[in-house]
Jmol script that loads the backbone (N, CA, C; Angstrom):
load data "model"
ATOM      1  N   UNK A   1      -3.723 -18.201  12.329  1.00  0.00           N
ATOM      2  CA  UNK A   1      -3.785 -17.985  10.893  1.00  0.00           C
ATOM      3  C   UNK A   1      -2.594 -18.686  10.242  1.00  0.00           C
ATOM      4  N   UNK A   2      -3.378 -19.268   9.288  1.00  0.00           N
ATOM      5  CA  UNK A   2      -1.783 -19.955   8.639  1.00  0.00           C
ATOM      6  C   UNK A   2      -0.578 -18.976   7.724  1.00  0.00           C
ATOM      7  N   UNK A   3       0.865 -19.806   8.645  1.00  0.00           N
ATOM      8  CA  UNK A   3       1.898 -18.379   8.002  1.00  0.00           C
ATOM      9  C   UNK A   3       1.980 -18.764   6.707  1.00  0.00           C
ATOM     10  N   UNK A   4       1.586 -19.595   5.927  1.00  0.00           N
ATOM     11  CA  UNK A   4       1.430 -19.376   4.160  1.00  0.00           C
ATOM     12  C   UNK A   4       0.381 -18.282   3.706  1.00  0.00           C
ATOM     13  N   UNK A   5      -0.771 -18.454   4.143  1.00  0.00           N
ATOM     14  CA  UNK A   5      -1.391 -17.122   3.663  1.00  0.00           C
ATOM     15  C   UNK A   5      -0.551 -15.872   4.467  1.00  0.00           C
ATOM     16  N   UNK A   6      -0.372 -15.527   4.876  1.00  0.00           N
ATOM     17  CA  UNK A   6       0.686 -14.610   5.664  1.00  0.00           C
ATOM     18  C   UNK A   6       1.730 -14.061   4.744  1.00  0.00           C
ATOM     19  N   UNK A   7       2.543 -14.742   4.218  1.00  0.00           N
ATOM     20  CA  UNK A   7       3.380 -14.830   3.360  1.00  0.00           C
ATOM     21  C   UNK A   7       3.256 -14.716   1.845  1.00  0.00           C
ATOM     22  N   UNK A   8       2.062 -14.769   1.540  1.00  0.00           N
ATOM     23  CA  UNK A   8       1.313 -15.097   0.452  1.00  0.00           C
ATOM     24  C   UNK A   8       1.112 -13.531   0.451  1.00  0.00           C
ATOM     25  N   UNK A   9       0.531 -12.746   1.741  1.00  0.00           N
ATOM     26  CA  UNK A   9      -0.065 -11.563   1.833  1.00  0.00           C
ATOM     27  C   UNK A   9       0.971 -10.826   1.486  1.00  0.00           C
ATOM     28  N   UNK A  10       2.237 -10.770   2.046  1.00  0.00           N
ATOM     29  CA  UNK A  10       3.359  -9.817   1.707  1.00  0.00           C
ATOM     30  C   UNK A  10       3.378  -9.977   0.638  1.00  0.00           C
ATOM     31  N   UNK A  11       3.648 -10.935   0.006  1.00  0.00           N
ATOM     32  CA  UNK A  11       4.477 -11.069  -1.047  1.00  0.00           C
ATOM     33  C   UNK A  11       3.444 -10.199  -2.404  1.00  0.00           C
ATOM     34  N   UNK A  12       2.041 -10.424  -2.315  1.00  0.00           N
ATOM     35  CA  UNK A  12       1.218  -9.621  -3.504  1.00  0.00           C
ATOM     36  C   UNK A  12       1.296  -8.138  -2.554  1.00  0.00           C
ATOM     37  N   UNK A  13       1.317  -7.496  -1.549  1.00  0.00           N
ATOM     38  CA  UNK A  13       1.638  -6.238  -1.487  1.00  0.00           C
ATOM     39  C   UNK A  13       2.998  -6.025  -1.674  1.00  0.00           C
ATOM     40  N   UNK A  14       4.261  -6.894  -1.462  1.00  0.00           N
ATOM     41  CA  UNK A  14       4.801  -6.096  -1.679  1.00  0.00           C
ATOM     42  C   UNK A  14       5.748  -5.936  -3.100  1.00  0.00           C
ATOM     43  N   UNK A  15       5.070  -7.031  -3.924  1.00  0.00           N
ATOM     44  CA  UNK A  15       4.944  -7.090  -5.491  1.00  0.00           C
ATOM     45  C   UNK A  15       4.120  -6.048  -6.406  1.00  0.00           C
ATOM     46  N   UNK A  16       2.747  -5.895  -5.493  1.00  0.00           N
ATOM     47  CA  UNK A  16       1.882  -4.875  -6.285  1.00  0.00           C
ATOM     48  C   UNK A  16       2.430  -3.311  -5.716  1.00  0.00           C
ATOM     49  N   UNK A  17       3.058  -3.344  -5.063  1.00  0.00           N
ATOM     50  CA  UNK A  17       3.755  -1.675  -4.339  1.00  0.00           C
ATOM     51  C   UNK A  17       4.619  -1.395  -5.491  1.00  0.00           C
ATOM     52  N   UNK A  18       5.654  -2.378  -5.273  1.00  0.00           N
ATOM     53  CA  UNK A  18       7.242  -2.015  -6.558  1.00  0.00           C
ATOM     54  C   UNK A  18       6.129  -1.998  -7.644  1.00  0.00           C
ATOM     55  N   UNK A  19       5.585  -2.671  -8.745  1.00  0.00           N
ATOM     56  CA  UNK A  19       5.017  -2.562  -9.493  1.00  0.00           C
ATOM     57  C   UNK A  19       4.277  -1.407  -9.741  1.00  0.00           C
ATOM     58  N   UNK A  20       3.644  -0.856  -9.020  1.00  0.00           N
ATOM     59  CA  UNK A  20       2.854   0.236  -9.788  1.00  0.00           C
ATOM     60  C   UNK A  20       3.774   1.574  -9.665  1.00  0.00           C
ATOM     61  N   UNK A  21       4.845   1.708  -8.450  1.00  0.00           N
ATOM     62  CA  UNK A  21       5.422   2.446  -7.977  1.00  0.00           C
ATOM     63  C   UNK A  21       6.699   2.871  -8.864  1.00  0.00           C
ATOM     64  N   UNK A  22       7.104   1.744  -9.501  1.00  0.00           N
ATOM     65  CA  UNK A  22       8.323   1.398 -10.137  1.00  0.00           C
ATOM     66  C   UNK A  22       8.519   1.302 -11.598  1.00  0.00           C
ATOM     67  N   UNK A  23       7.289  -0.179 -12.081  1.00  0.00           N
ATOM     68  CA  UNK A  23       7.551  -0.172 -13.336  1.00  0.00           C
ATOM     69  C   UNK A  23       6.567   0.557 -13.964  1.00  0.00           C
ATOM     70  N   UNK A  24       5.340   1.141 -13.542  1.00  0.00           N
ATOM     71  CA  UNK A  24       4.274   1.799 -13.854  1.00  0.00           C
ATOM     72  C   UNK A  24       4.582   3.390 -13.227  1.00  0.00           C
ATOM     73  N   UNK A  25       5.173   3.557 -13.078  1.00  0.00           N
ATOM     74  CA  UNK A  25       5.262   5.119 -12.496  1.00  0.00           C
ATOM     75  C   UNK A  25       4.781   6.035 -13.017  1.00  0.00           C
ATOM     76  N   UNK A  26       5.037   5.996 -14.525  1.00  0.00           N
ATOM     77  CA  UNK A  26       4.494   7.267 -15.140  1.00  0.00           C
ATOM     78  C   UNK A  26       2.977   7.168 -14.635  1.00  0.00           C
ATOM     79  N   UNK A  27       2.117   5.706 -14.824  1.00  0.00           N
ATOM     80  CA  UNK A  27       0.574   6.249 -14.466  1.00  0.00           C
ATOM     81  C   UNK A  27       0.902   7.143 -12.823  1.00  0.00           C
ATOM     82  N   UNK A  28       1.467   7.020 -11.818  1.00  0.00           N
ATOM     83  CA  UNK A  28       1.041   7.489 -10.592  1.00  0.00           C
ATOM     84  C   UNK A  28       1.768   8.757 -11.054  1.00  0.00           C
ATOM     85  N   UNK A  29       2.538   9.670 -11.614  1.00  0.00           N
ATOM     86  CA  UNK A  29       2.799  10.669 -11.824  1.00  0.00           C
ATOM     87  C   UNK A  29       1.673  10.933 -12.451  1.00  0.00           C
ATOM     88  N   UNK A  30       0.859  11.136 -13.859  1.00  0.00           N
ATOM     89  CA  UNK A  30      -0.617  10.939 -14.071  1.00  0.00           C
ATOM     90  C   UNK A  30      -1.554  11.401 -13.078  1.00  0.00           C
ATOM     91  N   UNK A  31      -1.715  10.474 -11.940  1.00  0.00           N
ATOM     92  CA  UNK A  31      -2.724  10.132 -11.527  1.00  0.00           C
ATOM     93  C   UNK A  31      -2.711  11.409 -10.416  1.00  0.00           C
ATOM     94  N   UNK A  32      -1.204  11.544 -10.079  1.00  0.00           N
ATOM     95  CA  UNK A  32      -1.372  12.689  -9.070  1.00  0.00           C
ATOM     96  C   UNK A  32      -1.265  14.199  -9.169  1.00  0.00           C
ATOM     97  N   UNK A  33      -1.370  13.846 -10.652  1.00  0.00           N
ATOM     98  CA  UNK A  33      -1.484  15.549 -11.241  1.00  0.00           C
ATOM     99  C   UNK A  33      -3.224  15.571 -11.871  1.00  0.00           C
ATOM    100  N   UNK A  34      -3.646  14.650 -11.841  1.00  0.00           N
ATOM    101  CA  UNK A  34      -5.061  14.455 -11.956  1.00  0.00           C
ATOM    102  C   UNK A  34      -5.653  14.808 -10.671  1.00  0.00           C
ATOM    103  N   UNK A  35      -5.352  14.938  -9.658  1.00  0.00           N
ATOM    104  CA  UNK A  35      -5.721  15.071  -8.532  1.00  0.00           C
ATOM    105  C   UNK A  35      -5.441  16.325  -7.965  1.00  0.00           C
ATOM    106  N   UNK A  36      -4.496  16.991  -8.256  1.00  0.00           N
ATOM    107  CA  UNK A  36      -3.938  18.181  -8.393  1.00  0.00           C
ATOM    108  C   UNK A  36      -3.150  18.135  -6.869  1.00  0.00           C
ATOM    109  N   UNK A  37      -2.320  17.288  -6.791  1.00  0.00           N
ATOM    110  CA  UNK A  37      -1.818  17.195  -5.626  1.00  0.00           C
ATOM    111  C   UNK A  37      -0.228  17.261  -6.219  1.00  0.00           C
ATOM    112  N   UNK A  38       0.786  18.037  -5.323  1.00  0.00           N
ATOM    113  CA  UNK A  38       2.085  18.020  -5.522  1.00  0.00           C
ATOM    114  C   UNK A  38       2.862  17.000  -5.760  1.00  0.00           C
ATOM    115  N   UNK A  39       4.131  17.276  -6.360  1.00  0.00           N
ATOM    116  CA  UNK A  39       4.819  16.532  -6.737  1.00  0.00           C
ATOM    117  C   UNK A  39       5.813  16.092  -5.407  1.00  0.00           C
ATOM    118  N   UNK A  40       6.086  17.095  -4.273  1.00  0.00           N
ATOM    119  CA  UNK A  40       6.595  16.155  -3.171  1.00  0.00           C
ATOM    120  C   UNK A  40       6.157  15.384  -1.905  1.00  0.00           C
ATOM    121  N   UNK A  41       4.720  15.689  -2.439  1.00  0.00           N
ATOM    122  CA  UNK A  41       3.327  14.798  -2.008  1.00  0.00           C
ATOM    123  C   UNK A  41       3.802  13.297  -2.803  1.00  0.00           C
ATOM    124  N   UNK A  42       3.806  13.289  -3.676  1.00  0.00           N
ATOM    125  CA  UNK A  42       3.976  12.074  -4.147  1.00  0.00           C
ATOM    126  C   UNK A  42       5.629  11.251  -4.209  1.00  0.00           C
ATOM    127  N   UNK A  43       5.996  12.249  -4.344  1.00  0.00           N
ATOM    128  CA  UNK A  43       7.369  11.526  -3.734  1.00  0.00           C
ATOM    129  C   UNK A  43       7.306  11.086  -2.236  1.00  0.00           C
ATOM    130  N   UNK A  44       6.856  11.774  -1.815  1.00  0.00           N
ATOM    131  CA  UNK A  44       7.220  10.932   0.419  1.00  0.00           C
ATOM    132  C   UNK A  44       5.999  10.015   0.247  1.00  0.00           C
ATOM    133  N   UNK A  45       5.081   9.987  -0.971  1.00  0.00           N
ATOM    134  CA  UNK A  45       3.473   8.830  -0.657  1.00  0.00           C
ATOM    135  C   UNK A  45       4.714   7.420  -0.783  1.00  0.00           C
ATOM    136  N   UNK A  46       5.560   7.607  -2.261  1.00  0.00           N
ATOM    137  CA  UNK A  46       6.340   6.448  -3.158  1.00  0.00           C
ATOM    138  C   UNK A  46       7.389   6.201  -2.087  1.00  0.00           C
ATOM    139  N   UNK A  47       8.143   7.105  -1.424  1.00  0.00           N
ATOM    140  CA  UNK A  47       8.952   6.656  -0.932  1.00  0.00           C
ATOM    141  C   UNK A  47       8.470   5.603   0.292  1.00  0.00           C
ATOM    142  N   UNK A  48       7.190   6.335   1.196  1.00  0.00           N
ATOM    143  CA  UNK A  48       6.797   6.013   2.658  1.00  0.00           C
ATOM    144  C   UNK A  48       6.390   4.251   1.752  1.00  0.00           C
ATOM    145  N   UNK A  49       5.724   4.467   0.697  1.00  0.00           N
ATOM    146  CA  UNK A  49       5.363   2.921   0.520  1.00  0.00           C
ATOM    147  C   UNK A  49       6.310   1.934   0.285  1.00  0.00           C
ATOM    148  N   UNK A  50       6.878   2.028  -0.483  1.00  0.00           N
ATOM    149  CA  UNK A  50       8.420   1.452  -0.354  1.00  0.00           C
ATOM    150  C   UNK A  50       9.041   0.907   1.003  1.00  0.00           C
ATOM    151  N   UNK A  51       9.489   2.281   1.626  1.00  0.00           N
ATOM    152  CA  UNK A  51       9.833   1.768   3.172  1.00  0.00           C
ATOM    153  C   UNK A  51       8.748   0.767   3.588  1.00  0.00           C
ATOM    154  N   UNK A  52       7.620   0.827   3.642  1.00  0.00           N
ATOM    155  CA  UNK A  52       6.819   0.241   4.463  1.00  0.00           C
ATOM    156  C   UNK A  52       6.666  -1.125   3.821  1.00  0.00           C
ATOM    157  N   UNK A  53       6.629  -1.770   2.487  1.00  0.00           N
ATOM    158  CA  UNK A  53       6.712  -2.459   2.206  1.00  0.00           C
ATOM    159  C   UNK A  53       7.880  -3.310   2.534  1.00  0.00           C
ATOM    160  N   UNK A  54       8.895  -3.144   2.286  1.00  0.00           N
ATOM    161  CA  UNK A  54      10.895  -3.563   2.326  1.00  0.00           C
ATOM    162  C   UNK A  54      10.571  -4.084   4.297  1.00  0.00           C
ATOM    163  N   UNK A  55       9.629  -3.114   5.285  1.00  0.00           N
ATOM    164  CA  UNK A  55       9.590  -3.684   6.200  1.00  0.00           C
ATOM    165  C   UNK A  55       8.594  -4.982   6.093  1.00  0.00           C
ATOM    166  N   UNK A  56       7.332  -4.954   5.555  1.00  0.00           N
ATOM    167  CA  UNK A  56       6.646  -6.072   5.836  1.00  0.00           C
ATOM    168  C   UNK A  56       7.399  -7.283   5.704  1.00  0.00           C
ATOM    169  N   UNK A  57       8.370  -7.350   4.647  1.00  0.00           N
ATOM    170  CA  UNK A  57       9.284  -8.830   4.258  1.00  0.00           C
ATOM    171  C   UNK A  57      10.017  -9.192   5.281  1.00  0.00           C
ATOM    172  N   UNK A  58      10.513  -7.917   6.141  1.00  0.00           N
ATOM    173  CA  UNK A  58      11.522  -8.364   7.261  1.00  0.00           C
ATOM    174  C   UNK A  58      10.666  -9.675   7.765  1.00  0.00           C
ATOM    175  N   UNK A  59      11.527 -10.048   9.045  1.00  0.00           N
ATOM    176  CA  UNK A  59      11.801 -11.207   9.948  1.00  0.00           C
ATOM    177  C   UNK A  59      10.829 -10.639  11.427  1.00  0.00           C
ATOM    178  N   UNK A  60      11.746  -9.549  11.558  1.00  0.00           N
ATOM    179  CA  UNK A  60      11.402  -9.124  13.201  1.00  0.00           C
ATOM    180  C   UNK A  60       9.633  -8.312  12.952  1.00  0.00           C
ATOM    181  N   UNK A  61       8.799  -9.056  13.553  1.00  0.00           N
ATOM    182  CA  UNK A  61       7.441  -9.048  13.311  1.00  0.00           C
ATOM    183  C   UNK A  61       7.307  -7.016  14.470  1.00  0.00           C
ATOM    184  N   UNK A  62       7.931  -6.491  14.783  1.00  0.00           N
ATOM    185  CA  UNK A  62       7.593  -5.389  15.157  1.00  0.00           C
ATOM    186  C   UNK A  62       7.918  -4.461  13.628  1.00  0.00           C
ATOM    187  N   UNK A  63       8.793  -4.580  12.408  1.00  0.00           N
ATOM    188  CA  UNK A  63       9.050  -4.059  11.527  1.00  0.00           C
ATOM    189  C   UNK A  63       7.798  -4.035  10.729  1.00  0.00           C
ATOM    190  N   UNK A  64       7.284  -5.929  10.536  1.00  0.00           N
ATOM    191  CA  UNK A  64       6.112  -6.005   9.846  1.00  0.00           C
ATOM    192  C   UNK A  64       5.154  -5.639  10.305  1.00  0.00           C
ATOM    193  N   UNK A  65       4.591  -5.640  11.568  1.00  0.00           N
ATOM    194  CA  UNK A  65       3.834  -4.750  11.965  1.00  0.00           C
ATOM    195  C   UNK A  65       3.392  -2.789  11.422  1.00  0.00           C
ATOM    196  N   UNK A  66       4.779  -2.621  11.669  1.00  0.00           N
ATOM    197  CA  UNK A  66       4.655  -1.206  11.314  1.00  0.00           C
ATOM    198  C   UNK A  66       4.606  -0.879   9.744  1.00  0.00           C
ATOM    199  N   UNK A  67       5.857  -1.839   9.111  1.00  0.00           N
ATOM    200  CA  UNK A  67       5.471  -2.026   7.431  1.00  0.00           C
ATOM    201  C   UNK A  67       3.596  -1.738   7.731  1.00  0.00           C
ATOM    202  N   UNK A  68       2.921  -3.064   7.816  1.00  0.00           N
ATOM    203  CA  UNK A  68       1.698  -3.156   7.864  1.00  0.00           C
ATOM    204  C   UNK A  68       0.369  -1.900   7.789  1.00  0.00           C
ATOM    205  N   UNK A  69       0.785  -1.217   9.020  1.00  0.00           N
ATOM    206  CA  UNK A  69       0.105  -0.433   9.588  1.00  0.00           C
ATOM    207  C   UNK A  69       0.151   1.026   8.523  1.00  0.00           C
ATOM    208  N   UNK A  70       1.608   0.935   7.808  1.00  0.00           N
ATOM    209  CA  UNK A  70       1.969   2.238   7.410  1.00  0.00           C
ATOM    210  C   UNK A  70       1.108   1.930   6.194  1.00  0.00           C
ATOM    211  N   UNK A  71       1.201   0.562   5.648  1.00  0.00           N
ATOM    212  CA  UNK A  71       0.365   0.691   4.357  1.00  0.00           C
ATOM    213  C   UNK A  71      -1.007   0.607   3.976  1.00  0.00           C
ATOM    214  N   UNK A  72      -1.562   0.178   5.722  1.00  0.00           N
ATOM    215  CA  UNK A  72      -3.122   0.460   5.521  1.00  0.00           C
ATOM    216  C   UNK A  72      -3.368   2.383   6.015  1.00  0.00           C
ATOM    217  N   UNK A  73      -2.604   2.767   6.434  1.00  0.00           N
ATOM    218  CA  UNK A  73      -2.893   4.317   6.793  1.00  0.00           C
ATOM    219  C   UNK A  73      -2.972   5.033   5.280  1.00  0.00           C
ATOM    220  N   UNK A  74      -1.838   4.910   4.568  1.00  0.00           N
ATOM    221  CA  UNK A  74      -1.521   5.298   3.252  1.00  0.00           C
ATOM    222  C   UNK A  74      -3.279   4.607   2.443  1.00  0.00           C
ATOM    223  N   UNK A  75      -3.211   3.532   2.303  1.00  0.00           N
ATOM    224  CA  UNK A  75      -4.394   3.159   1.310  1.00  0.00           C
ATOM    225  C   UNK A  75      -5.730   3.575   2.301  1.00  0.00           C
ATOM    226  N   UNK A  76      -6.274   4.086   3.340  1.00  0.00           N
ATOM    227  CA  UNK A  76      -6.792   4.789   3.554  1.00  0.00           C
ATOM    228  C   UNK A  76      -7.079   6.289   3.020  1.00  0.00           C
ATOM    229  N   UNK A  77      -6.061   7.062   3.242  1.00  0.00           N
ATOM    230  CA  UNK A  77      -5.801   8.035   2.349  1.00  0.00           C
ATOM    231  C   UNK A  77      -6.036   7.765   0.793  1.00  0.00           C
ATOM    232  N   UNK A  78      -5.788   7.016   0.476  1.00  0.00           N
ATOM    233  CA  UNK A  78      -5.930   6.767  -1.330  1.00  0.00           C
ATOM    234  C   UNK A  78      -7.632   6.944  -1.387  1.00  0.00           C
ATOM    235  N   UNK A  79      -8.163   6.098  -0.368  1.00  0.00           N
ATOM    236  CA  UNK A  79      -9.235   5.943  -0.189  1.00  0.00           C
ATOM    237  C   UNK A  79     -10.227   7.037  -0.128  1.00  0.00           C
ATOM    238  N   UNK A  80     -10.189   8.140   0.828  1.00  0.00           N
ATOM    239  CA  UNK A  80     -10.176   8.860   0.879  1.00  0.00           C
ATOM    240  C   UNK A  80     -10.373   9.741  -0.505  1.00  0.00           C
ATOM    241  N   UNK A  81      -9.123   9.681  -0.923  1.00  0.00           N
ATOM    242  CA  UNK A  81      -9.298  10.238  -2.429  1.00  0.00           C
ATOM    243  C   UNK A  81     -10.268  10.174  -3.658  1.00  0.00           C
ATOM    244  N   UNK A  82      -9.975   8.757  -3.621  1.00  0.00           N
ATOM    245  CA  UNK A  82     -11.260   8.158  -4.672  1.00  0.00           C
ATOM    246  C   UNK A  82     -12.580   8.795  -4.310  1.00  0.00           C
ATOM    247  N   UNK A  83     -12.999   8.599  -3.084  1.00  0.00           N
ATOM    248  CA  UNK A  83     -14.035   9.355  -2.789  1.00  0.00           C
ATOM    249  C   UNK A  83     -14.403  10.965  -2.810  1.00  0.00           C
ATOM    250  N   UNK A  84     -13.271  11.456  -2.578  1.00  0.00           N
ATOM    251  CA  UNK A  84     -13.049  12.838  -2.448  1.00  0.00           C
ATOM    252  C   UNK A  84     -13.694  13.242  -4.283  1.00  0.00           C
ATOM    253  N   UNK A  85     -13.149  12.512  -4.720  1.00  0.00           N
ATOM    254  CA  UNK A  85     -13.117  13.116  -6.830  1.00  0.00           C
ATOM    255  C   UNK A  85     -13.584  11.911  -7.031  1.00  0.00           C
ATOM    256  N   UNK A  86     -14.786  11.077  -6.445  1.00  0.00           N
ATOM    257  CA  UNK A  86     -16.097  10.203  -7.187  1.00  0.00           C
ATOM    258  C   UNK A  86     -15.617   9.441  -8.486  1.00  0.00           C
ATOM    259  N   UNK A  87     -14.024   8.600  -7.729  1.00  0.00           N
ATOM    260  CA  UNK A  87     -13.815   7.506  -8.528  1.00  0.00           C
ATOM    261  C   UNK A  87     -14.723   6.867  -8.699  1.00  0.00           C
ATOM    262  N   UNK A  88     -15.240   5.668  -9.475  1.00  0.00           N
ATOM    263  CA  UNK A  88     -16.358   4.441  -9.335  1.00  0.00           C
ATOM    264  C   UNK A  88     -15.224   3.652  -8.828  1.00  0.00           C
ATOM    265  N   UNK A  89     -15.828   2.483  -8.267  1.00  0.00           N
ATOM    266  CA  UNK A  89     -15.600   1.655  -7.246  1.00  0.00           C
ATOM    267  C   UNK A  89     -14.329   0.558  -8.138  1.00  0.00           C
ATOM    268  N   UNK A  90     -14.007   0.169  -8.812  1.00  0.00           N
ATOM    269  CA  UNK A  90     -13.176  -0.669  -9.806  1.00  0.00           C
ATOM    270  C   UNK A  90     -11.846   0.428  -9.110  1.00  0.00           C
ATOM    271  N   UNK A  91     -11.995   1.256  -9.617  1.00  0.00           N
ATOM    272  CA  UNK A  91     -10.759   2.205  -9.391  1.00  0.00           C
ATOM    273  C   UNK A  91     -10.506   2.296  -7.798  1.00  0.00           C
ATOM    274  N   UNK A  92     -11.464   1.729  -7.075  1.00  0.00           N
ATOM    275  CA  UNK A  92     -11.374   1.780  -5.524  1.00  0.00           C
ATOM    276  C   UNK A  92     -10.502   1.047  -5.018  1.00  0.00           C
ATOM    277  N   UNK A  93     -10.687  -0.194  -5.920  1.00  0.00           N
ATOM    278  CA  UNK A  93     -10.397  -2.045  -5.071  1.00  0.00           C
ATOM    279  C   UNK A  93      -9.115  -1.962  -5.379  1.00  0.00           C
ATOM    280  N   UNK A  94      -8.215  -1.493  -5.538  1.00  0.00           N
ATOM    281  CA  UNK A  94      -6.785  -1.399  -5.370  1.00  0.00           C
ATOM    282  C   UNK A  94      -6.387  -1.232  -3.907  1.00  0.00           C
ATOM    283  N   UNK A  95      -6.663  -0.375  -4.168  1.00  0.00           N
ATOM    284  CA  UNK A  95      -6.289   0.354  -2.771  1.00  0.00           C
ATOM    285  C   UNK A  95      -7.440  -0.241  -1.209  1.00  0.00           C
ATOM    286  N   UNK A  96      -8.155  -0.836  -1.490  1.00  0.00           N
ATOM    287  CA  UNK A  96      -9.069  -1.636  -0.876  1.00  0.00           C
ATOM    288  C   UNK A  96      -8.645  -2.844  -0.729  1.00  0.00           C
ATOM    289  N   UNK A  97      -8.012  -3.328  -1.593  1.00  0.00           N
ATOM    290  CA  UNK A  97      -7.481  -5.038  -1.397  1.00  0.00           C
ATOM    291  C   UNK A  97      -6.138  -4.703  -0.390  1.00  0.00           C
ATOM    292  N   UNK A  98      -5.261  -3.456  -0.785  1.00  0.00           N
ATOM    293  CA  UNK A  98      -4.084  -3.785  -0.755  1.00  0.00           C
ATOM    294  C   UNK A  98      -4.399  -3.099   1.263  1.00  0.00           C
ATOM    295  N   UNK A  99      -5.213  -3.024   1.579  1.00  0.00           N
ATOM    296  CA  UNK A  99      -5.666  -2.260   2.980  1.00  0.00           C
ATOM    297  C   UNK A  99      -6.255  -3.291   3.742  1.00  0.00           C
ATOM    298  N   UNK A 100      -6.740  -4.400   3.043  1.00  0.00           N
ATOM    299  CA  UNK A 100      -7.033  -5.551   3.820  1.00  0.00           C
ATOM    300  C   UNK A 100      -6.051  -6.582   3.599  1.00  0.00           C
ATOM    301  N   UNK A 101      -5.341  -6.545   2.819  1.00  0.00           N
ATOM    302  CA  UNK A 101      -3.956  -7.793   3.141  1.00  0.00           C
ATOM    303  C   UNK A 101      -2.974  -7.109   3.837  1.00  0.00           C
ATOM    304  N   UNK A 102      -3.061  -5.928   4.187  1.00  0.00           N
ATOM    305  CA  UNK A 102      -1.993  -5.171   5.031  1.00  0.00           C
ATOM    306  C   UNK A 102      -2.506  -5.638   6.443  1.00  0.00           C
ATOM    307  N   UNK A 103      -3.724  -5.133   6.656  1.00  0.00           N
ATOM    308  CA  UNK A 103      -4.940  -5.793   8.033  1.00  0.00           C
ATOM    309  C   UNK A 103      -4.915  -7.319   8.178  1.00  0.00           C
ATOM    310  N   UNK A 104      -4.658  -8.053   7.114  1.00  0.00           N
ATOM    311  CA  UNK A 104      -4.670  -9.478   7.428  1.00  0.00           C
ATOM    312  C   UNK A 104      -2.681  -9.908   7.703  1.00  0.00           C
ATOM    313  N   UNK A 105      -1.846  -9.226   7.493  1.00  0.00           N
ATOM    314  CA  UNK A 105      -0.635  -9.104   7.665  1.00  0.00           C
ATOM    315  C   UNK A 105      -0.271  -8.644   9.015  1.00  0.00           C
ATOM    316  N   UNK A 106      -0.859  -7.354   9.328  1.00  0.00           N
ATOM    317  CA  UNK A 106      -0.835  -6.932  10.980  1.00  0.00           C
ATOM    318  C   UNK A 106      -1.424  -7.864  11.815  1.00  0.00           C
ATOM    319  N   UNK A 107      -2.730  -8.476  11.504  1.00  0.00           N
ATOM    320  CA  UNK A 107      -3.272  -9.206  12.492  1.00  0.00           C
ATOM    321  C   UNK A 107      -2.297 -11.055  12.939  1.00  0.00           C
ATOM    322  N   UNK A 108      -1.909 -11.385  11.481  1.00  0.00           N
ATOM    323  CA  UNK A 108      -1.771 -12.640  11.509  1.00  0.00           C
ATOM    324  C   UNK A 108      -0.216 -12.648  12.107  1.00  0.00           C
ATOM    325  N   UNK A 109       0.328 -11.721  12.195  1.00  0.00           N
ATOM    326  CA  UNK A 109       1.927 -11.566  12.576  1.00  0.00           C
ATOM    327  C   UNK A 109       1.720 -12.068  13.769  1.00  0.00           C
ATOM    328  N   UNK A 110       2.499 -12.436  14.485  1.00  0.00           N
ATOM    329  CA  UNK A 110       2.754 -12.989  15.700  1.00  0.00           C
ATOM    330  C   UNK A 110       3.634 -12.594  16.513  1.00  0.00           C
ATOM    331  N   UNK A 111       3.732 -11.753  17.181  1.00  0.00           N
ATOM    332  CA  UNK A 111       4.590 -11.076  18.652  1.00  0.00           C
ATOM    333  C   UNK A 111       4.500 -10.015  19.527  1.00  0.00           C
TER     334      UNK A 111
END
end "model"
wireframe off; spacefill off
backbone 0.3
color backbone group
């Protein structure tokens, strides 16, 4: 796999993570009281994504790996959700894109 798309992959997860996490926060505070899920539920979701992201950028491909892995487990769970409370599908592909460039990030790593 070529390491430009590779690189390409981190870089929109781990642009679209800080972004919704960071400069959009108030929606995921919103979103997780819409759901009726706790508030230190959503703090260890923001923090674990964070960590897991800050690893995909590393160097040492066992970090990105696990970055990787942590952020398709997490957007599973999101996943999960949407379905759970019969999001429509628009509201899905977030968390659907960001679960297959994590999968195309784990796979294409090399070591």
């Amino acid at each position: 796999m070529s390491m430009n798309l590779i690189e390409l992959a981190k870089i929109l997860v781990f642009s679209s993570v800080l972004f919704v996490w960071v400069v959009r926060y108030h929606n995921i505070v919103a979103e997780f009281k819409s759901y009726h899920y706790p508030e230190w539920l959503r703090d260890l979701v923001g923090i674990t994504k964070i960590t897991c992201v800050v690893m995909i950028m590393r160097e040492d491909v066992f970090f990105v790996k696990l970055g990787a892995v942590g952020i398709m487990v997490l957007m599973f769970a999101a996943l999960l959700t949407h379905v759970k409370v019969k999001n429509p599908l628009p509201k899905m592909l977030p968390s659907m894109t960001l679960f297959a460039l994590s999968a195309l990030i784990y796979l294409g790593s090399n070591g």
